[in-house]
TINUSE-350156 format. One record per residue (C-alpha): residue number from 1; residue in three letters; x, y, z. Coordinates in nm, 3 decimals. Layout:
# TINUSE-350156
i->NUM aa->ALA east->X north->Y up->Z
...
//
This chain:
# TINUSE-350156
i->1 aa->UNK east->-2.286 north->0.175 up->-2.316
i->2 aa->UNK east->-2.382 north->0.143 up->-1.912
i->3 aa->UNK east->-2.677 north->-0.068 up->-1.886
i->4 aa->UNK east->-2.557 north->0.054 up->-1.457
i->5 aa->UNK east->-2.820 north->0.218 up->-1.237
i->6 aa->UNK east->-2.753 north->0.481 up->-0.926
i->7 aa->UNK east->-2.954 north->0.295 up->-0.724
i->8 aa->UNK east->-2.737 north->0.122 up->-0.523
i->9 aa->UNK east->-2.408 north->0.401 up->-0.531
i->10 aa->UNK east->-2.315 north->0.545 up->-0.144
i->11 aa->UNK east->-2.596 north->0.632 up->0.065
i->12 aa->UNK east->-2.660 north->0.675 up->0.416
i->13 aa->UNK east->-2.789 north->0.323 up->0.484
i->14 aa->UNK east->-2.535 north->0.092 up->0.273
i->15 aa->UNK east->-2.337 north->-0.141 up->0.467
i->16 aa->UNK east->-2.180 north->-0.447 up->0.288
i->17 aa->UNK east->-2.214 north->-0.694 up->0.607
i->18 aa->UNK east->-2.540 north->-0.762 up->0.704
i->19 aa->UNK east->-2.589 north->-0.819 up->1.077
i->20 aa->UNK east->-2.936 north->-0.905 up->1.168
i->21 aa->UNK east->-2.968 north->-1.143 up->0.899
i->22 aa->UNK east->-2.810 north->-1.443 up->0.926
i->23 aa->UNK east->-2.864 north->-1.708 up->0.669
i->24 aa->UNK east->-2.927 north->-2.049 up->0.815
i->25 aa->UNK east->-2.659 north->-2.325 up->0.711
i->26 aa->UNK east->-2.851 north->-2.578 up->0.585
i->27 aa->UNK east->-2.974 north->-2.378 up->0.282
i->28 aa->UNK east->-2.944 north->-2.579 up->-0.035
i->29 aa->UNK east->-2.654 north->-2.381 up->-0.207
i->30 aa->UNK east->-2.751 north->-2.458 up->-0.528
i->31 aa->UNK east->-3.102 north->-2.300 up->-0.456
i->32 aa->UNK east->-3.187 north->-1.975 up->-0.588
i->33 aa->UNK east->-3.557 north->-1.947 up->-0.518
i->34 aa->UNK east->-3.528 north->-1.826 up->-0.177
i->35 aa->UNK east->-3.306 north->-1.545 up->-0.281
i->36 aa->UNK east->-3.373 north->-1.239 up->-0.069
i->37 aa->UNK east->-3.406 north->-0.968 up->-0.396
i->38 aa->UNK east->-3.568 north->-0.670 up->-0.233
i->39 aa->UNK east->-3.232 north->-0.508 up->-0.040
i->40 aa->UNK east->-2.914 north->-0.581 up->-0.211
i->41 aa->UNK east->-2.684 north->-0.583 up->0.101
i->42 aa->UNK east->-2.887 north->-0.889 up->0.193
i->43 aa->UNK east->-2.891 north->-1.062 up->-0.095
i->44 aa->UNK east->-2.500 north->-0.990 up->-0.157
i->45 aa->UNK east->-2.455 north->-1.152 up->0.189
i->46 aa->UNK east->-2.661 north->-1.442 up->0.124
i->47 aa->UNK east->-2.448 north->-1.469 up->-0.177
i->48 aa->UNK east->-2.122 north->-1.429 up->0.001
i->49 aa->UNK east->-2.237 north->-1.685 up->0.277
i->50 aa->UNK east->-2.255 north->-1.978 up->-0.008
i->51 aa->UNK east->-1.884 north->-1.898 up->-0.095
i->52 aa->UNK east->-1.792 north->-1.948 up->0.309
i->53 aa->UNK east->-1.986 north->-2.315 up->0.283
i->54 aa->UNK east->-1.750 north->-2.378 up->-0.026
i->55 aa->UNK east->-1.434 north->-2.303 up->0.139
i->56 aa->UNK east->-1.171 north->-2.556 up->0.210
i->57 aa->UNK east->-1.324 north->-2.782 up->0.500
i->58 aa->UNK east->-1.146 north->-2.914 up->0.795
i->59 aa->UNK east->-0.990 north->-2.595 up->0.942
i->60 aa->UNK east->-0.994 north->-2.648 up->1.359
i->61 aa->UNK east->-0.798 north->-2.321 up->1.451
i->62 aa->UNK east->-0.947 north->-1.999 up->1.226
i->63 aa->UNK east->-0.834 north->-1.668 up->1.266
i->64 aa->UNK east->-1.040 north->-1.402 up->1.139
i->65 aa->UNK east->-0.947 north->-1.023 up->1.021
i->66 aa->UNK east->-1.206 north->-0.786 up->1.091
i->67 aa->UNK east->-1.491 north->-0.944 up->1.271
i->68 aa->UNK east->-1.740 north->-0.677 up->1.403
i->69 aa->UNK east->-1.994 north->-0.850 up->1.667
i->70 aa->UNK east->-2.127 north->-1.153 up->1.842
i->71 aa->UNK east->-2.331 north->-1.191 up->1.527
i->72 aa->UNK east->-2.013 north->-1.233 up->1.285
i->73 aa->UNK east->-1.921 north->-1.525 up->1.476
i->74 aa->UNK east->-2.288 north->-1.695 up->1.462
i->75 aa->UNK east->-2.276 north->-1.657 up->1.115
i->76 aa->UNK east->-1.941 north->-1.805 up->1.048
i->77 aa->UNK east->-2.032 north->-2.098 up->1.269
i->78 aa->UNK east->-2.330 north->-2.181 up->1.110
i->79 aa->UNK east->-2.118 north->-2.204 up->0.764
i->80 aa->UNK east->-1.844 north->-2.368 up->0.853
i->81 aa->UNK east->-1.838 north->-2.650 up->1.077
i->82 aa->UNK east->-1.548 north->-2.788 up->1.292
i->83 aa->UNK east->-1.403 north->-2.434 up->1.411
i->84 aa->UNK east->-1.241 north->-2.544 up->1.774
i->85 aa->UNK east->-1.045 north->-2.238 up->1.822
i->86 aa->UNK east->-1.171 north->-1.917 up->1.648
i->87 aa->UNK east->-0.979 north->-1.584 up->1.698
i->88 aa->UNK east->-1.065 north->-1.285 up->1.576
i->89 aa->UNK east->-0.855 north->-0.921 up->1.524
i->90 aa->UNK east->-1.029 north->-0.628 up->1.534
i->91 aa->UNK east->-0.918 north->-0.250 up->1.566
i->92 aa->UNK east->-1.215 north->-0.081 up->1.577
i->93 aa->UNK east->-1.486 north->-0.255 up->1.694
i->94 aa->UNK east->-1.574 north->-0.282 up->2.101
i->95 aa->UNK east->-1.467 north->-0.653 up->2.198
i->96 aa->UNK east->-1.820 north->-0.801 up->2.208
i->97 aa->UNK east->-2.047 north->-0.975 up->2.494
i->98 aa->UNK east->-2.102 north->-1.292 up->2.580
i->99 aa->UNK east->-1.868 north->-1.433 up->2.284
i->100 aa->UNK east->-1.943 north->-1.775 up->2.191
i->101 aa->UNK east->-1.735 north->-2.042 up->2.316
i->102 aa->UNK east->-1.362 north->-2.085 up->2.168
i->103 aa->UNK east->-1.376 north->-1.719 up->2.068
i->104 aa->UNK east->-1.055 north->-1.517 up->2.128
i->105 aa->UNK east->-1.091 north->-1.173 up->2.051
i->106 aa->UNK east->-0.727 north->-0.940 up->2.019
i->107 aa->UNK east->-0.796 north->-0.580 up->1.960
i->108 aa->UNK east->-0.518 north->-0.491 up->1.682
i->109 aa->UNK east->-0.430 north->-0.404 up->1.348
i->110 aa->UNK east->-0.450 north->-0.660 up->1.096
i->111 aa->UNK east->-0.101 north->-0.592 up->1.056
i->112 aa->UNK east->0.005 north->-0.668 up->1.348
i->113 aa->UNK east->-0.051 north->-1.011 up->1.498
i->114 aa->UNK east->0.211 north->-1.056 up->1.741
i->115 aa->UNK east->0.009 north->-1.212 up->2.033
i->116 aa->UNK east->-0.055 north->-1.484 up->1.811
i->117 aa->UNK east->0.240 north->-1.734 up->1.755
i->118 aa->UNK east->0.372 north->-1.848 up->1.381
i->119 aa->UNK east->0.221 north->-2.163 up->1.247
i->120 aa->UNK east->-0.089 north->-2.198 up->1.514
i->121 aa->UNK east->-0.338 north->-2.131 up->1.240
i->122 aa->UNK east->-0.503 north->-2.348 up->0.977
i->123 aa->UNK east->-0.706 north->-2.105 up->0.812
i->124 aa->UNK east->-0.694 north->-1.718 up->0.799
i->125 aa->UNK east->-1.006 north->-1.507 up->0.666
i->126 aa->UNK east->-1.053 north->-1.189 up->0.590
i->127 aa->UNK east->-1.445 north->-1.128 up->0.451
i->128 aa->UNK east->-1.483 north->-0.782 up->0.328
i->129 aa->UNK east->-1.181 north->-0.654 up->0.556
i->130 aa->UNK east->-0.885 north->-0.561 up->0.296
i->131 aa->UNK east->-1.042 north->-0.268 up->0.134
i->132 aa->UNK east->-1.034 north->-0.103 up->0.424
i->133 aa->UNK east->-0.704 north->-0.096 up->0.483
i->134 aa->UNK east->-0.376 north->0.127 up->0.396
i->135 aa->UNK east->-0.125 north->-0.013 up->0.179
i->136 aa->UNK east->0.125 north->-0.056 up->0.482
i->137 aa->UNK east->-0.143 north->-0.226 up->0.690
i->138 aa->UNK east->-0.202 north->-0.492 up->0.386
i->139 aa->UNK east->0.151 north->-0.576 up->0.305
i->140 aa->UNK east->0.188 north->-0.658 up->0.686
i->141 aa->UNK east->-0.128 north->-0.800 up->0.709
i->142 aa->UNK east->-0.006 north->-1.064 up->0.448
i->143 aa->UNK east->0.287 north->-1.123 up->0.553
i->144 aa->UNK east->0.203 north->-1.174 up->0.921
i->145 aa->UNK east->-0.099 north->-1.472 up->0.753
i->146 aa->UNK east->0.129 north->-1.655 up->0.627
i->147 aa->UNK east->0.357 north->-1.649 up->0.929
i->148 aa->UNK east->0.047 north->-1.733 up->1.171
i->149 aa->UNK east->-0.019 north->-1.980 up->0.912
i->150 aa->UNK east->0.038 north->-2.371 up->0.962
i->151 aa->UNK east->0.236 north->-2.506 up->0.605
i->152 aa->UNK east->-0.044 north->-2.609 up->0.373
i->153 aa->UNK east->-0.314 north->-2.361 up->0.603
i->154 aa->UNK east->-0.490 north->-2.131 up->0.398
i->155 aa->UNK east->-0.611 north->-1.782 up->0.340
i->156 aa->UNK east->-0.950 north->-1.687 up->0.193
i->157 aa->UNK east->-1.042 north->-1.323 up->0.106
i->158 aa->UNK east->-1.331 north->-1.178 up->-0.066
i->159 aa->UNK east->-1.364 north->-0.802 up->-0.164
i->160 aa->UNK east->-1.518 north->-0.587 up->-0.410
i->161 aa->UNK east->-1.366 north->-0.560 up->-0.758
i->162 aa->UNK east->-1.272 north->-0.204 up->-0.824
i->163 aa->UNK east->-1.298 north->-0.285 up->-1.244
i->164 aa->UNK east->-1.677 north->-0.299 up->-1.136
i->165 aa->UNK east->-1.714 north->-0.050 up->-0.892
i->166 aa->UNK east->-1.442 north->0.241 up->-1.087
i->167 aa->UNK east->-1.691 north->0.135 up->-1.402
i->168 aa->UNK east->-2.004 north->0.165 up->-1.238
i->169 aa->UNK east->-1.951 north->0.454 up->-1.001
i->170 aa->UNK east->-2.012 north->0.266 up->-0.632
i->171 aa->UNK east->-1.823 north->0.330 up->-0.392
i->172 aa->UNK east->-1.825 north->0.327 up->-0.031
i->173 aa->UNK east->-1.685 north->0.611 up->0.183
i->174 aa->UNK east->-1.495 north->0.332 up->0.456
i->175 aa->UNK east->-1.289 north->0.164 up->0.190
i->176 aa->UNK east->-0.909 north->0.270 up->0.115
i->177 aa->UNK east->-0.895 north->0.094 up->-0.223
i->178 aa->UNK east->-1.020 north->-0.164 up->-0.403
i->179 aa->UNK east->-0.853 north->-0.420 up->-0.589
i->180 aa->UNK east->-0.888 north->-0.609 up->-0.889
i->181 aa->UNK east->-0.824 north->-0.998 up->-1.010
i->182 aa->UNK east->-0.490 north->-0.973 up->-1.126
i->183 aa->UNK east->-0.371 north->-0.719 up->-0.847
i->184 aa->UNK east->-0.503 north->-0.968 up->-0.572
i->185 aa->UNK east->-0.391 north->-1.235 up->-0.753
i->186 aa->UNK east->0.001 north->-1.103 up->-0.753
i->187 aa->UNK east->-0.023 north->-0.987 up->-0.432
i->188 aa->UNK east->-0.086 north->-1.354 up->-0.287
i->189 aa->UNK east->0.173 north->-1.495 up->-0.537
i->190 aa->UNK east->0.447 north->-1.203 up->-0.365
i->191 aa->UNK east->0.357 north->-1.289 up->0.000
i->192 aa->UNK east->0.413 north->-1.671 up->-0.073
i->193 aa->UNK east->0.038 north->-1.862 up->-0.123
i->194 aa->UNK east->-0.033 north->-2.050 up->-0.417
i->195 aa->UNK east->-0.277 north->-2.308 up->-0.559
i->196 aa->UNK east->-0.499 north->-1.987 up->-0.596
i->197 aa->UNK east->-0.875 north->-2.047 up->-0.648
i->198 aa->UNK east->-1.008 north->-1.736 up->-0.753
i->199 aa->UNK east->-1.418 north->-1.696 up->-0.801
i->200 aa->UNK east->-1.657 north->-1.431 up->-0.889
i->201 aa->UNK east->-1.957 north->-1.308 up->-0.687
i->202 aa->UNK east->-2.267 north->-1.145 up->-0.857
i->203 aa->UNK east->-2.182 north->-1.091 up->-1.229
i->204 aa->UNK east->-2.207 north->-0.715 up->-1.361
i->205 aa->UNK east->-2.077 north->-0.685 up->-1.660
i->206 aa->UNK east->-2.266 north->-0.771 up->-1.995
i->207 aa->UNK east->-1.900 north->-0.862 up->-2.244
i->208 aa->UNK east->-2.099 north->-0.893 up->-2.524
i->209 aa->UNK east->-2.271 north->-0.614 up->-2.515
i->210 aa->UNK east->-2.013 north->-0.430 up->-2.364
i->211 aa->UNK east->-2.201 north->-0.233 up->-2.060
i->212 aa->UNK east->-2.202 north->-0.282 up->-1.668
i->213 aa->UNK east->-2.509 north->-0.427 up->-1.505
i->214 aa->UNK east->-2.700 north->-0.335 up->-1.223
i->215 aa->UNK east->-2.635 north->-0.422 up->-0.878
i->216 aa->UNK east->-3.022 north->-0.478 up->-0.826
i->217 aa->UNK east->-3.091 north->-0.815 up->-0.853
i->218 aa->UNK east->-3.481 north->-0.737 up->-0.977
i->219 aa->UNK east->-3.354 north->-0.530 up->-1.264
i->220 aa->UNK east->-3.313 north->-0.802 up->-1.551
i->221 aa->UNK east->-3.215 north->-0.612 up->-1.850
i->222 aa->UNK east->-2.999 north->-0.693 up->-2.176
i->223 aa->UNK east->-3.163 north->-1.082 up->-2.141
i->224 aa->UNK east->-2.987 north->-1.095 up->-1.775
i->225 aa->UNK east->-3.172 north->-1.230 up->-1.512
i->226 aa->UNK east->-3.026 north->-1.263 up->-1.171
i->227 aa->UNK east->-2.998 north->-1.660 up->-1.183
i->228 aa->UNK east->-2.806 north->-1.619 up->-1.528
i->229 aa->UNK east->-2.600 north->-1.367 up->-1.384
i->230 aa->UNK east->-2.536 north->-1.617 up->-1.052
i->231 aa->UNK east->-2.484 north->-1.897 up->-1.252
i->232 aa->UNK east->-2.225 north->-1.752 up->-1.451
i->233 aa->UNK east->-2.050 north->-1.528 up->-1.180
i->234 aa->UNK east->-1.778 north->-1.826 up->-1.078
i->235 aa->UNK east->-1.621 north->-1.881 up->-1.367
i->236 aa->UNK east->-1.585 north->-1.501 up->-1.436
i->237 aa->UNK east->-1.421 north->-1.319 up->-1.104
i->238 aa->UNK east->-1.283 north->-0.977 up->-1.344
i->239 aa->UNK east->-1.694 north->-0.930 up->-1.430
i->240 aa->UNK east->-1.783 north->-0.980 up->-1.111
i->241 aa->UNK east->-1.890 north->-0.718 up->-0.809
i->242 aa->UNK east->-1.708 north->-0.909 up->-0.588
i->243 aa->UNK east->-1.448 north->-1.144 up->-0.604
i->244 aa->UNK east->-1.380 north->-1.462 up->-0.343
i->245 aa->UNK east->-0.984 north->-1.609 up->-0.348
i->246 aa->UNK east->-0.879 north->-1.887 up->-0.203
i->247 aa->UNK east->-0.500 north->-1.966 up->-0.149
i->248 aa->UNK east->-0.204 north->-2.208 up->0.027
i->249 aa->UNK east->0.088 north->-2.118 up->0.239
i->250 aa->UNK east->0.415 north->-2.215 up->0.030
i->251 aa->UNK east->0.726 north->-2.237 up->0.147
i->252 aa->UNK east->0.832 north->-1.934 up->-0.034
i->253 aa->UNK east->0.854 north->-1.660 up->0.189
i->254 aa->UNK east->0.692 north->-1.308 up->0.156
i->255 aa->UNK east->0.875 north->-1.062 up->-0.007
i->256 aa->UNK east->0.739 north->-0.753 up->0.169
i->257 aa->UNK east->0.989 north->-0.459 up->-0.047
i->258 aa->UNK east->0.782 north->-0.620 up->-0.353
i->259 aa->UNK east->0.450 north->-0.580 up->-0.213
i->260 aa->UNK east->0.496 north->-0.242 up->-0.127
i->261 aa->UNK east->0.644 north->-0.120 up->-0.477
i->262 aa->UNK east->0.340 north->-0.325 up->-0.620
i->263 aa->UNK east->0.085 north->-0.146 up->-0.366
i->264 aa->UNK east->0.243 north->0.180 up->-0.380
i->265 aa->UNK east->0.108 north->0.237 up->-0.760
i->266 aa->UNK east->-0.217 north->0.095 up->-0.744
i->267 aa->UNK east->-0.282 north->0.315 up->-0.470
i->268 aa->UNK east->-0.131 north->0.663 up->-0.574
i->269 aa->UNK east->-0.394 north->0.602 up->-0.887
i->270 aa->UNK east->-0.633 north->0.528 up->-0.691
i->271 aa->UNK east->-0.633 north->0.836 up->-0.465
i->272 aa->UNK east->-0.606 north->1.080 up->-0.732
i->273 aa->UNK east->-0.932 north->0.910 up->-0.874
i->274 aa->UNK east->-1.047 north->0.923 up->-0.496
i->275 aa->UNK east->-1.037 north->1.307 up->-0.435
i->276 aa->UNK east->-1.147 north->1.336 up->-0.785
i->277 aa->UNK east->-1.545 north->1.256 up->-0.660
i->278 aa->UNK east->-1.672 north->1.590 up->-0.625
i->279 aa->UNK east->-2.035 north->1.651 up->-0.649
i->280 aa->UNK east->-2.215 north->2.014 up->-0.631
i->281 aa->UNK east->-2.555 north->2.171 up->-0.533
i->282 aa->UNK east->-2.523 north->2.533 up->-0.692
i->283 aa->UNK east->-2.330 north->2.640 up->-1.016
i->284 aa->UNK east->-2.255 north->2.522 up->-1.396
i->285 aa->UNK east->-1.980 north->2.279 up->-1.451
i->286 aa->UNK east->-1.759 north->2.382 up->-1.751
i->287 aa->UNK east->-1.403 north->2.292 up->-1.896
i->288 aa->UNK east->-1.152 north->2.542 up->-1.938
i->289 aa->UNK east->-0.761 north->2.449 up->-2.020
i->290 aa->UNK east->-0.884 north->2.100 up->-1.967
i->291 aa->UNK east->-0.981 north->2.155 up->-1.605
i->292 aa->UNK east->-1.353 north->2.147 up->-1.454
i->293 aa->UNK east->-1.461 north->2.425 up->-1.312
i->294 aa->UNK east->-1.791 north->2.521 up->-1.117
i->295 aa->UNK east->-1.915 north->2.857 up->-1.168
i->296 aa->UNK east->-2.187 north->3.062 up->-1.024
i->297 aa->UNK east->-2.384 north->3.361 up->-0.985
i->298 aa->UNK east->-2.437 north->3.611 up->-0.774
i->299 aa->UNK east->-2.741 north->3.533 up->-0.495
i->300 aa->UNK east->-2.630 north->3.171 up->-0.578
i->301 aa->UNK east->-2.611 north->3.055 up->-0.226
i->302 aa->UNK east->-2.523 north->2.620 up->-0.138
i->303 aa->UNK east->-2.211 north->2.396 up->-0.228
i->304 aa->UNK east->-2.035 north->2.439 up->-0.479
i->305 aa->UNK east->-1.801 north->2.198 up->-0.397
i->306 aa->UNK east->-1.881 north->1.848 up->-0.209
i->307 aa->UNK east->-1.697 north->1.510 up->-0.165
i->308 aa->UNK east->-1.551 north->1.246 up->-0.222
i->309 aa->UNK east->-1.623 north->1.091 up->0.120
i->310 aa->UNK east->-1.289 north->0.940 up->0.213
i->311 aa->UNK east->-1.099 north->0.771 up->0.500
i->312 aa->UNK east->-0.848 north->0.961 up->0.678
i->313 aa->UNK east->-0.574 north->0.850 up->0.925
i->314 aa->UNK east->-0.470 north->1.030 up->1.207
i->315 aa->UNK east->-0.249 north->1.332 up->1.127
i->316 aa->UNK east->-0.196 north->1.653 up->1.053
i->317 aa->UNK east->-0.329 north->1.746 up->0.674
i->318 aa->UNK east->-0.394 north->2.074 up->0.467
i->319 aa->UNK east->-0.649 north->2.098 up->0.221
i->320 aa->UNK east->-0.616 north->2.335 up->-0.086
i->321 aa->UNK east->-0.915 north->2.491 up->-0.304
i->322 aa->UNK east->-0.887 north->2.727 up->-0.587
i->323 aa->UNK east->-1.117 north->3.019 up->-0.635
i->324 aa->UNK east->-1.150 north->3.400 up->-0.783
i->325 aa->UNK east->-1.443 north->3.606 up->-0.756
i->326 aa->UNK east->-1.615 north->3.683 up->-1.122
i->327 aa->UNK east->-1.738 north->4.062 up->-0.997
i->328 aa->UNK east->-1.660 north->4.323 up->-0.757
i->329 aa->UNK east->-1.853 north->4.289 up->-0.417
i->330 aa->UNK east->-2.059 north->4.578 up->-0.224
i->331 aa->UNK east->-1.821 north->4.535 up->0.053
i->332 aa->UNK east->-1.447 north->4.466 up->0.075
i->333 aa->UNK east->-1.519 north->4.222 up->0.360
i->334 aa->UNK east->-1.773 north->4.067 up->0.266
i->335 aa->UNK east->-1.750 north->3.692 up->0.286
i->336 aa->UNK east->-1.760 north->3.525 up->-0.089
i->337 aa->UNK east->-1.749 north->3.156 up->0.052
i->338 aa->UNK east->-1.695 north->2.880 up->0.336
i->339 aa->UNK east->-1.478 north->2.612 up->0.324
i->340 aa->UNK east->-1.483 north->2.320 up->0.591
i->341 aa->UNK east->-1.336 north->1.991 up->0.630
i->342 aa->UNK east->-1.681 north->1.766 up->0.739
i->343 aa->UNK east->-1.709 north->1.445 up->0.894
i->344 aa->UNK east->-1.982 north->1.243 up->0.764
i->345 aa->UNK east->-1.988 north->0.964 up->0.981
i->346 aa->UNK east->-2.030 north->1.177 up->1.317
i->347 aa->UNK east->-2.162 north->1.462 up->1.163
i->348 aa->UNK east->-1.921 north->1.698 up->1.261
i->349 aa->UNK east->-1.730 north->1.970 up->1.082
i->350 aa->UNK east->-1.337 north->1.920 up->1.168
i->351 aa->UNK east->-1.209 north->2.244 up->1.023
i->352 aa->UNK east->-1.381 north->2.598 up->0.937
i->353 aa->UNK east->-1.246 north->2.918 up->0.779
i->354 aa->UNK east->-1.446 north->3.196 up->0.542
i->355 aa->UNK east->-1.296 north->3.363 up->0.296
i->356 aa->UNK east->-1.359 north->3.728 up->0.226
i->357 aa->UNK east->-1.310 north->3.941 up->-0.088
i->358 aa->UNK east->-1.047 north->4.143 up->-0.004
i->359 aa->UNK east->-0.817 north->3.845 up->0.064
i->360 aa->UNK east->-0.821 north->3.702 up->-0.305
i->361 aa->UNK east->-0.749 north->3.915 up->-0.665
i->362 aa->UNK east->-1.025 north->3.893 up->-0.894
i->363 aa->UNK east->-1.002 north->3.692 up->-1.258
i->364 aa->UNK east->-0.745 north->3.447 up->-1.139
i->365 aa->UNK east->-0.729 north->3.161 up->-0.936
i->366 aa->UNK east->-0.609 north->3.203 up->-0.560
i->367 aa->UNK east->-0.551 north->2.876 up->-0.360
i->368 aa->UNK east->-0.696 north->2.917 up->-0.019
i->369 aa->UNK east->-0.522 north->2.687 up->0.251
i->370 aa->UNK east->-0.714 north->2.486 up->0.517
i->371 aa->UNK east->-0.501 north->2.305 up->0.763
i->372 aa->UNK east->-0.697 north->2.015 up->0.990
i->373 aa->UNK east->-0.578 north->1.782 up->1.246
i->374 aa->UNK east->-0.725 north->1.416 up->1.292
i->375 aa->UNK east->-0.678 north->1.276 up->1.605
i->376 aa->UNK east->-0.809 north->0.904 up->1.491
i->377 aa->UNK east->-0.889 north->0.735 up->1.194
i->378 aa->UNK east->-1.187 north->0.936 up->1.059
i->379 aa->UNK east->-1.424 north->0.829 up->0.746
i->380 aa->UNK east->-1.631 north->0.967 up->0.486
i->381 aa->UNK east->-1.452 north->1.308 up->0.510
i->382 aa->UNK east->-1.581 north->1.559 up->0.281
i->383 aa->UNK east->-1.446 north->1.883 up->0.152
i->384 aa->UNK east->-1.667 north->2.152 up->0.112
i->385 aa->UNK east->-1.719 north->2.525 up->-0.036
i->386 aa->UNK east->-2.030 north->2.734 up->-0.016
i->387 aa->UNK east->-2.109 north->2.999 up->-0.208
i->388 aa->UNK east->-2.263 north->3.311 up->0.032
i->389 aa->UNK east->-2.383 north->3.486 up->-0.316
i->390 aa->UNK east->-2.211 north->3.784 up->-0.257
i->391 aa->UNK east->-2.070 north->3.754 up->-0.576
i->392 aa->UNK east->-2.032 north->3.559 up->-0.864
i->393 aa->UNK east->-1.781 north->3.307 up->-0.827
i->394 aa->UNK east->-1.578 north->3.011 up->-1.088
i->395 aa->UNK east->-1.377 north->2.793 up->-0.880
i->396 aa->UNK east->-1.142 north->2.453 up->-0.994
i->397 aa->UNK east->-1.369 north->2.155 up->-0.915
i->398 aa->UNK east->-1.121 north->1.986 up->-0.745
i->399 aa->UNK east->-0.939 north->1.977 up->-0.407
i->400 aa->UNK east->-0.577 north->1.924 up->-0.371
i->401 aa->UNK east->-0.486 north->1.729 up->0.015
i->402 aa->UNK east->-0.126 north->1.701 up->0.115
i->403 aa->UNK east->0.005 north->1.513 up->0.425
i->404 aa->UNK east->0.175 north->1.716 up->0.684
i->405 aa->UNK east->0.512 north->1.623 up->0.828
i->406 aa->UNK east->0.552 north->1.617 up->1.175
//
């Protein structure tokens, strides 16, 4: 049962952060009347913004991973009082104007933090930030917090849970991975914090009746209205959208070979399940050997092939499809398909080729090779085939991407 509606799954205008609406700090946290329930991104940032007035006060020096605008800073100063010294690391994002006062901006990795020396920090944050990063850029990332990291100073993360989004089909086309409770959870434990204080954020998933809930807060269905679902998201972080961690600097140092055996899994799973998120325009979807495949007809003219809108760092890549033609064509040449490698952020297509009859044997499968080249860090890439309706075509719905090395 998936009590779950599409509303809210990628789309050209979701954004997590909300940056024109920031939430003023004397709100009454315990308030739920002024909830903004028309737009979800807003009302999961107002939601997020009364877990950043319940972290652990009295941190002078903050440092914080992935900050993306003068606004960022307004809002963190408005929700938690006392910051002296804020610095913020940022890879991607211009280095604002007129920055606030005590703002130091570094443009880096989060895994790499060397301009800022060990122990000078009381409290590290990262809101939103680790799902987008690669498994290599996290295990440094951790490790180089609790280095920057004063003994007792703390680290607070919040990201979406990816038992909620796998189960309810969001996604967003910037994120690397997502992690669960008990992966964050043994991540912090292998780079040294503990005293963990783990919460949920926005409830969305029914246990009882076994089914996910929606992410719109307006929908109220299976007797769950959104201030029962808010009032019971805290105490239940693995139901949650979102969970918010909270966690001390031991004296037990990182053990980096861990965290990357640990990572390493979690995120060769998670890819295959990543390219798996094709979508198609034209054609029937059908099983055969216990594969999908999308055929089509002749005249049948669109995508047959779509997705899954991932991040890509630079480097060289080839992408492989698998297609036969399911009749002879008037023409030897003509072309059967297009395949391209398609930015969607940037609108752009990367990489090109068509395909015409006479280079594939008809009734079985021929993989056709597309190499591409990314000279930056590049998201929501999609993989596409068209079908030119020359002929009838059955193709494997999926993609297969392999790494190139140098």
């Amino acid at each position: 049962m998936n009590c779950f509606s599409n509303d809210y799954i990628f789309n050209k205008s979701l954004i997590l952060v909300v940056r024109n609406n920031i939430v003023d700090g004397d709100t009454d946290s315990n308030d739920k009347s002024d909830l903004p329930l028309d737009d979800f991104n807003i009302f999961f940032h107002e939601l997020r913004t009364r877990e950043l007035r319940k972290a652990p006060p009295g941190a002078k020096t903050f440092l914080s991973g992935g900050c993306s605008g003068r606004w960022y800073f307004d809002w963190i100063n408005q929700n938690y009082h006392g910051i002296i010294r804020h610095i913020g690391v940022e890879a991607y994002q211009s280095k604002p104007d007129n920055l606030p006062s005590g703002v130091e901006w570094v443009t880096n990795t989060l895994g790499n933090m060397n301009k800022i020396k060990s122990g000078e920090i009381e409290m590290v944050f990262a809101g939103q930030t680790i799902e987008h990063l690669w498994a290599d850029d996290l295990v440094s990332f951790l490790c180089e917090s609790h280095r920057v990291l004063k003994n007792d100073g703390i680290i607070v993360l919040d990201s979406p849970n990816r038992r909620v989004t796998y189960g309810t089909g969001w996604f967003q086309p910037q994120h690397t991975m997502e992690l669960t409770v008990e992966e964050i959870i043994e991540l912090l434990t292998l780079a040294g914090f503990t005293d963990l204080n783990i919460r949920g954020v926005w409830l969305c998933y029914d246990r009882k009746n076994h089914c996910f809930l929606p992410l719109d807060p307006r929908s109220s269905v299976c007797g769950w209205d959104y201030k029962k679902r808010i009032s019971m998201s805290s105490d239940n972080p693995e139901d949650c959208f979102s969970w918010w961690v909270e966690g001390k600097k031991s004296n037990i140092s990182p053990d980096p070979i861990k965290l990357q055996l640990y990572l390493a899994d979690i995120y060769e799973q998670g890819w295959k399940y990543r390219l798996s998120r094709l979508y198609h325009n034209v054609g029937t979807l059908t099983i055969k050997n216990g594969k999908k495949m999308i055929n089509t007809n002749r005249k049948d003219t669109g995508a047959m092939i779509y997705g899954p809108y991932i991040p890509l760092r630079p480097g060289k890549y080839t992408v492989m499809y698998s297609v036969s033609s399911l009749e002879n064509a008037k023409e030897t040449n003509d072309i059967i398909c297009n395949m391209d490698v398609y930015a969607y952020e940037g609108s752009r297509i990367i990489a090109s080729r068509v395909v015409r009859y006479d280079e594939i044997k008809p009734n079985i499968m021929n993989r056709i090779y597309l190499p591409f080249e990314l000279a930056r860090t590049e998201f929501g890439i999609e993989f596409r085939m068209f079908s030119t309706g020359n002929v009838g075509l059955s193709a494997l719905f999926q993609v297969e991407l392999k790494e190139n090395a140098d």
